[in-house]
C-alpha positions in Angstrom: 0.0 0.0 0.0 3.3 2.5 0.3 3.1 2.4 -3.4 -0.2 3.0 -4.8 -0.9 4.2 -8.0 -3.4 7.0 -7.8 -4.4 9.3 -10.8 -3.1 13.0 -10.5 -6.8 14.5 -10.3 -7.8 11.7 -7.8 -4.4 12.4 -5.7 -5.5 16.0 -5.2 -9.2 14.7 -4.3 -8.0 12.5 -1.7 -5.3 15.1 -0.8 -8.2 17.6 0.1 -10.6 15.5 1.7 -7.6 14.5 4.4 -6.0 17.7 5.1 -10.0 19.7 5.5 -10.6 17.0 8.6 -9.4 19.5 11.3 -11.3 22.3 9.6 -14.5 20.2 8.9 -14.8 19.4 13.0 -14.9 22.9 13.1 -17.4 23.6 10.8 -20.1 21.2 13.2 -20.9 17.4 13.0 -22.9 17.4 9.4 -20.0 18.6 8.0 -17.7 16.5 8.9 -19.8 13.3 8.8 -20.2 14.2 5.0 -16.7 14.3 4.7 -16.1 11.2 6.7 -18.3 9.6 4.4 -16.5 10.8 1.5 -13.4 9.5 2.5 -14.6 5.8 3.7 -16.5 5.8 -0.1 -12.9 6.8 -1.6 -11.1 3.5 0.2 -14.7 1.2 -1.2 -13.2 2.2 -4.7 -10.1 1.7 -4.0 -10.7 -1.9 -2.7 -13.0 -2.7 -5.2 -10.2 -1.4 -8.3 -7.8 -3.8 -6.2 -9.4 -6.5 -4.4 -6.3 -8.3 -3.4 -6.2 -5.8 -0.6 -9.4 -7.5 0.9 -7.4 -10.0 2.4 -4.5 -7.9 3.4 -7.3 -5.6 5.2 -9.3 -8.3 6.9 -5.9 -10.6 8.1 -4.6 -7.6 10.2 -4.9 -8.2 13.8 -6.6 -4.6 14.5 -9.6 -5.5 12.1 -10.4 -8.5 13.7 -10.3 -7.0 17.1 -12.3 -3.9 16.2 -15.0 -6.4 14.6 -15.3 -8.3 18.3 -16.0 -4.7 19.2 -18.9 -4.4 17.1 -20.1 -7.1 17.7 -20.2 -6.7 21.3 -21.8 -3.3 20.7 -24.8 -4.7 18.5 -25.4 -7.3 21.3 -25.5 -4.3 23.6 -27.7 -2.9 21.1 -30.2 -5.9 21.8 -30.2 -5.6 25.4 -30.7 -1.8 25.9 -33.4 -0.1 28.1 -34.4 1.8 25.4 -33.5 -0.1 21.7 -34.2 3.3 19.9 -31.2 5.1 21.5 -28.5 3.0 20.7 -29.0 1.7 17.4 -27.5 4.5 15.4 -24.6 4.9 17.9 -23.9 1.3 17.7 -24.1 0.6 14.1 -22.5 3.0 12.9 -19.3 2.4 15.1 -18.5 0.0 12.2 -17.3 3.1 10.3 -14.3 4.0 12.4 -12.8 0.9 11.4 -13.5 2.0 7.7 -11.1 5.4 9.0 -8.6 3.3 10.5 -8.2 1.4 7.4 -8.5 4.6 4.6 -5.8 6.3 6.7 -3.5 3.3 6.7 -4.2 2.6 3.1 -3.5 6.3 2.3 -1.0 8.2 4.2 1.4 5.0 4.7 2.1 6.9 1.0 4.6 9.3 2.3 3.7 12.2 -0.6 0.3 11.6 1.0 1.1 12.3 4.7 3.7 14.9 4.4 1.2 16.9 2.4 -1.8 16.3 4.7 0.3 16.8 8.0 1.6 19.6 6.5 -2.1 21.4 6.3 -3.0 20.1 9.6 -0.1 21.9 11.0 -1.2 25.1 9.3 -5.0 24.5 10.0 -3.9 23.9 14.3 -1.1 26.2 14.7 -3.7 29.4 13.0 -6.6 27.8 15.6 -3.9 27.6 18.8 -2.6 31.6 17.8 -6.2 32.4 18.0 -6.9 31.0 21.3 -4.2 33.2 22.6 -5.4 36.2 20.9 -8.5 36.2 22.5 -7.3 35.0 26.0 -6.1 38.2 25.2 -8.2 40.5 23.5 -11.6 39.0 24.6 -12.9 37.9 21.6 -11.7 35.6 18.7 -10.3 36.7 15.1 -13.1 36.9 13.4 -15.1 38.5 16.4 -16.8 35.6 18.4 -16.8 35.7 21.8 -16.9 32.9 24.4 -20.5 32.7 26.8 -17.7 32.6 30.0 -15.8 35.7 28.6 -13.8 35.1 31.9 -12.9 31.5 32.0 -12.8 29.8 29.0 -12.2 30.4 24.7 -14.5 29.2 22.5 -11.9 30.0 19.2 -13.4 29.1 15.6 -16.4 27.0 17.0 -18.3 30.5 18.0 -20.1 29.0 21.0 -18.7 25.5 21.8 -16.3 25.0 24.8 -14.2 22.4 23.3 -11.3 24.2 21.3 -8.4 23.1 23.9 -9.4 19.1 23.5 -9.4 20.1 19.8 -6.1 21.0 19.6 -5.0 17.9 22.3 -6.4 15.4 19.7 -4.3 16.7 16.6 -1.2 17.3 19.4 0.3 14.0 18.8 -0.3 13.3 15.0 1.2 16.5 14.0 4.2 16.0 17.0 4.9 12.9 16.0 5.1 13.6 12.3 7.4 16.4 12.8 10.0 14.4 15.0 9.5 11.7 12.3 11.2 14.4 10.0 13.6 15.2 12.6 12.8 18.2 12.6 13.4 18.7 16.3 12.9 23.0 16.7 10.3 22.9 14.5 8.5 20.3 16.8 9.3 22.2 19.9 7.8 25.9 19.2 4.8 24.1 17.6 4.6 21.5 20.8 5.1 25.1 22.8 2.3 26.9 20.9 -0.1 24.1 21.0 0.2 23.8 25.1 0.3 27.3 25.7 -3.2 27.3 23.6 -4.6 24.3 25.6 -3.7 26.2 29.1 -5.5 28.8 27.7 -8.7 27.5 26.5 -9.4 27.6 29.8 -10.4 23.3 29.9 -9.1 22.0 32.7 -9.7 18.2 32.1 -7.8 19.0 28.2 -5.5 21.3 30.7 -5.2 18.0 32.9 -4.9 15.6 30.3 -2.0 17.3 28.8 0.3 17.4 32.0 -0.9 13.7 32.5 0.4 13.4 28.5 3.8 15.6 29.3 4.9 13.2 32.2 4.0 9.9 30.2 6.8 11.8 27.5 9.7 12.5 29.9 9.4 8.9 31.4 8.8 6.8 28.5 9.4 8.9 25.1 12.6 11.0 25.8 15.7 8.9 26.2 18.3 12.0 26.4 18.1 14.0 29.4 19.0 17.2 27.8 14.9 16.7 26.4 13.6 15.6 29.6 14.9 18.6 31.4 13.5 20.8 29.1 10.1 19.5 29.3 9.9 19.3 32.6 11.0 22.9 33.0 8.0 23.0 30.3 5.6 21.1 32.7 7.0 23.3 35.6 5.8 26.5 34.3 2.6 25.4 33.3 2.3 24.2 36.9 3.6 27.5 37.7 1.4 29.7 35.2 -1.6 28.5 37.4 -0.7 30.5 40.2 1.0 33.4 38.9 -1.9 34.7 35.8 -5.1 35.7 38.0 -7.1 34.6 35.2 -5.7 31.0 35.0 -5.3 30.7 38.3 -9.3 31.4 39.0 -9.9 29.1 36.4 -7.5 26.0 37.4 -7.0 26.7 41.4 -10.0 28.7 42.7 -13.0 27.1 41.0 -11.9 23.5 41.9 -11.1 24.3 44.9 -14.5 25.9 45.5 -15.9 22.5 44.8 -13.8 20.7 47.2 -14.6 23.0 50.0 -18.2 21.9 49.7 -17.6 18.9 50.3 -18.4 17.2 54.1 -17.1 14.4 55.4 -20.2 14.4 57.8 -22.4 14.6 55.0 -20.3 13.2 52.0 -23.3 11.8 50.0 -25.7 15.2 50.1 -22.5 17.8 49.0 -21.4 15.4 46.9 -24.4 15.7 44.9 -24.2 19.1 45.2 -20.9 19.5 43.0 -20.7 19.7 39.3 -20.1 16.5 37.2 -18.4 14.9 40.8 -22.2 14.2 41.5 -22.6 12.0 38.2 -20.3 9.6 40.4 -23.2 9.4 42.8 -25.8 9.0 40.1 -23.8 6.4 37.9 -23.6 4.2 41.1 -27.5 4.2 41.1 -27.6 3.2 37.7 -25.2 0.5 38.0 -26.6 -0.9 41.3 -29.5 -2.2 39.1 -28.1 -3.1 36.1 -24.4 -4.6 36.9 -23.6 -7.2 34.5 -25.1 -5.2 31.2 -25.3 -1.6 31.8 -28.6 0.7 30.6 -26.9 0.4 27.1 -25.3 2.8 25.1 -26.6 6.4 25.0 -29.2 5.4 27.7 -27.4 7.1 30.4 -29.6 10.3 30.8 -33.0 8.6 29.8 -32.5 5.7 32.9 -31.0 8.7 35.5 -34.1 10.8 34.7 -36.1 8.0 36.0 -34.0 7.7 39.6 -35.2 9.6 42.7 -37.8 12.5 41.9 -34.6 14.4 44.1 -31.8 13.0 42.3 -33.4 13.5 38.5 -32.3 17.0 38.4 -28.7 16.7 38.7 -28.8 14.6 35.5 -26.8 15.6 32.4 -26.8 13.7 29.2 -24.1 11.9 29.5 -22.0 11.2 33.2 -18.5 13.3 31.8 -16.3 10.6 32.8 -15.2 7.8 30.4 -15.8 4.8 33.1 -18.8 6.5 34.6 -20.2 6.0 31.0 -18.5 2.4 30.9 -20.2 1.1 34.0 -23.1 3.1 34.2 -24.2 1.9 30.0 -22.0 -1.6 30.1 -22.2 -3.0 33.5 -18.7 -5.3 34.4 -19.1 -7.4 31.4 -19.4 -4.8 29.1 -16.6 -2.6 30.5 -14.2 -5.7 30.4 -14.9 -6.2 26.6 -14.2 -2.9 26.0 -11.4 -2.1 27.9 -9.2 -5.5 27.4 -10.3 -4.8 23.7 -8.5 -1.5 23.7 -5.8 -3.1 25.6 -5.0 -5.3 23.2 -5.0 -3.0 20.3 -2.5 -0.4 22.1 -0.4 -2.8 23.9 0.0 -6.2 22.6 3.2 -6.8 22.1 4.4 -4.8 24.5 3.7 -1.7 27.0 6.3 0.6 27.3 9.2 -0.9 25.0 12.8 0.9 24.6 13.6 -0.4 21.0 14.1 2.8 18.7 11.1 1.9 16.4 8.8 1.3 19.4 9.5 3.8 21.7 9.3 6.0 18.7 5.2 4.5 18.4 4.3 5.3 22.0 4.3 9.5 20.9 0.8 7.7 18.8 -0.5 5.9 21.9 -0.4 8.6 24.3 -3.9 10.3 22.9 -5.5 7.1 23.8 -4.2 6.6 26.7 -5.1 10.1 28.3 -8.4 9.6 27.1 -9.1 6.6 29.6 -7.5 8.1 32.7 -10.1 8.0 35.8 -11.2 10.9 37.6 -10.6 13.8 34.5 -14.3 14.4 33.0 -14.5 14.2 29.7 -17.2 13.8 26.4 -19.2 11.2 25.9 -16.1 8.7 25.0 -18.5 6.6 22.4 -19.7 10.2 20.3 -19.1 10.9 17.2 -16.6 13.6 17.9 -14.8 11.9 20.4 -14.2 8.8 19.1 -13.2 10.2 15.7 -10.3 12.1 17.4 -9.8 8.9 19.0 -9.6 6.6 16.4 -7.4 9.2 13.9 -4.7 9.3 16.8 -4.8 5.1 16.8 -4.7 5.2 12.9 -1.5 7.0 13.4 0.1 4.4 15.3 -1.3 2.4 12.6 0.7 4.1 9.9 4.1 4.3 11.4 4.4 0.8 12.2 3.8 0.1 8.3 6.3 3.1 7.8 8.8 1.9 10.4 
């Protein structure tokens, strides 16, 4: 697949539909469904024009485990409190593995992926330089303005909160790319610009994810200590940064602890409840208690936590904003095993933190999915469209460079 023959006008297609990705998330889920679609219908004709790849596709380990996935997912489909809501969700899951393969198929091409990566770099480094001009100036380049003017940036997306996770889930792709170059100061202002513009988006569990992310580098990535001091003096002033900007430092420090101060130990269960998204802890626990082994099913979250305690149905969001929260709560045991030895597998196989040059160079692609199943940090629904496309895209990287490698 390094070598396939595409026609020039087709190149340029499939050039185009790749490198708009960042910029179709922006544009709102339609979008970029559309051009999701567009790219899984370009891999169909490929496959079908060479049909010998079938078998190369369907003999790799990752589409066999994905598939168990699925299937799992269509039995919980089947035993759902509510059928209707998890259908679609369910499904359609079946087309990430269709975006695992089209980006291994295509950007193993290395024309392919230094021209995409290259736009991606553009499209992330223009969205993290306008986080920081309005963190500065109040509003964003083209005049949009966040709803908490004082806490966090809403960037490009005009009144969505989510620009800092944005930028976290096109971190390590475009990272990883660049140190494949060796292109090591190129890779360090644009690892620089994209945390600054994380830090301030104002999300802390991005914020949070990132630090987590930074660590995981320094112990397990960098092998020369001349790196590893630098990032930590990195991770120290981020640290810092929190308590020396007022505005971060309301944001970060103040806010949580807030939360915390709530809390009573004499009355732990009450003020519990009482605390933003810590309560869904409280909540998911009902849920579970009556439905251990299979969960609610997916998406049923907010439809069975409605129908809890007339006292506790108000503290309901749609989803519980933590990724094993949403595992227990919509899986039950057996479903959260499946899922999470599943994922094991696929990042970790072989081996979990390996020291061999081709390896080591890999785990700057696992990282993503690791910080995105890390307890505690809330987070988006993990089984949404949006999430689990930045998900999947960062494991179709790791993907890539073992072919390349």
């Amino acid at each position: 697949m390094n070598h396939i023959l595409i026609k020039d006008k087709l190149l340029k297609f499939i050039i185009l539909i790749y490198s708009i990705i960042p910029i179709t998330l922006v544009a709102g889920s339609f979008v970029f469904e559309l051009n999701l679609l567009t790219i899984i219908i370009t891999l169909i004709y490929h496959i079908h024009k060479e049909k010998r790849l079938v078998k190369e596709i369907t003999n790799n380990e990752f589409f066999k485990i994905f598939i168990f996935l699925w299937f799992y997912l269509l039995f919980n489909t089947i035993i759902s409190a509510d059928f209707s809501l998890s259908i679609i969700r369910n499904v359609f899951f079946i087309k990430f593995l269709f975006v695992i393969i089209s980006f291994k198929f295509f950007l193993s091409n290395k024309f392919l992926l230094n021209k995409i990566l290259f736009a991606w770099t553009i499209i992330i480094s223009i969205i993290s330089l306008d986080v920081i001009f309005e963190f500065i100036m109040g509003h964003n380049l083209v005049g949009f303005t966040s709803p908490m003017p004082n806490e966090r940036v809403v960037s490009f997306f005009k009144d969505e909160l989510i620009v800092g996770g944005y930028i976290l889930g096109f971190f390590f792709p475009i990272i990883g790319f660049h140190l494949y170059k060796k292109k090591i100061f190129i890779t360090f202002l644009l690892g620089l610009l994209f945390i600054i513009a994380i830090l301030l988006s104002g999300e802390r569990s991005s914020f949070f994810k990132l630090l987590f992310a930074l660590f995981l580098i320094i112990l397990f990535f960098l092998k020369k200590n001349k790196y590893r001091i630098v990032l930590f003096l990195i991770l120290a002033s981020l640290i810092s940064s929190i308590f020396l900007n007022e505005k971060i430092n309301y944001r970060y420090y103040k806010t949580i602890n807030h939360q915390f101060k709530n809390l009573s130990i004499n009355n732990l269960y009450e003020t519990t409840l009482n605390t933003k998204y810590l309560n869904q802890s409280l909540l998911t626990y009902e849920i579970f208690k009556e439905n251990k082994l299979f969960g609610v099913g997916n998406k049923n979250y907010f439809n069975k936590c409605i129908r809890l305690k007339k006292e506790l149905a108000p503290k309901c969001y749609t989803h519980p904003h933590q990724v094993y929260y949403e595992f227990i709560s919509e899986h039950g045991l057996f479903g959260t095993f499946i899922i999470m030895i599943s994922l094991f597998i696929l990042l970790f196989k072989k081996n979990i933190f390996s020291s061999t040059p081709n390896t080591n160079f890999l785990f700057i692609f696992k990282i993503y999915c690791i910080i995105s199943l890390i307890p505690l940090v809330p987070t988006g629904s993990f089984f949404s469209s949006y999430s689990m496309a930045l998900f999947w895209i960062n494991f179709s990287f790791l993907e890539i460079f073992k072919k390349i490698k």
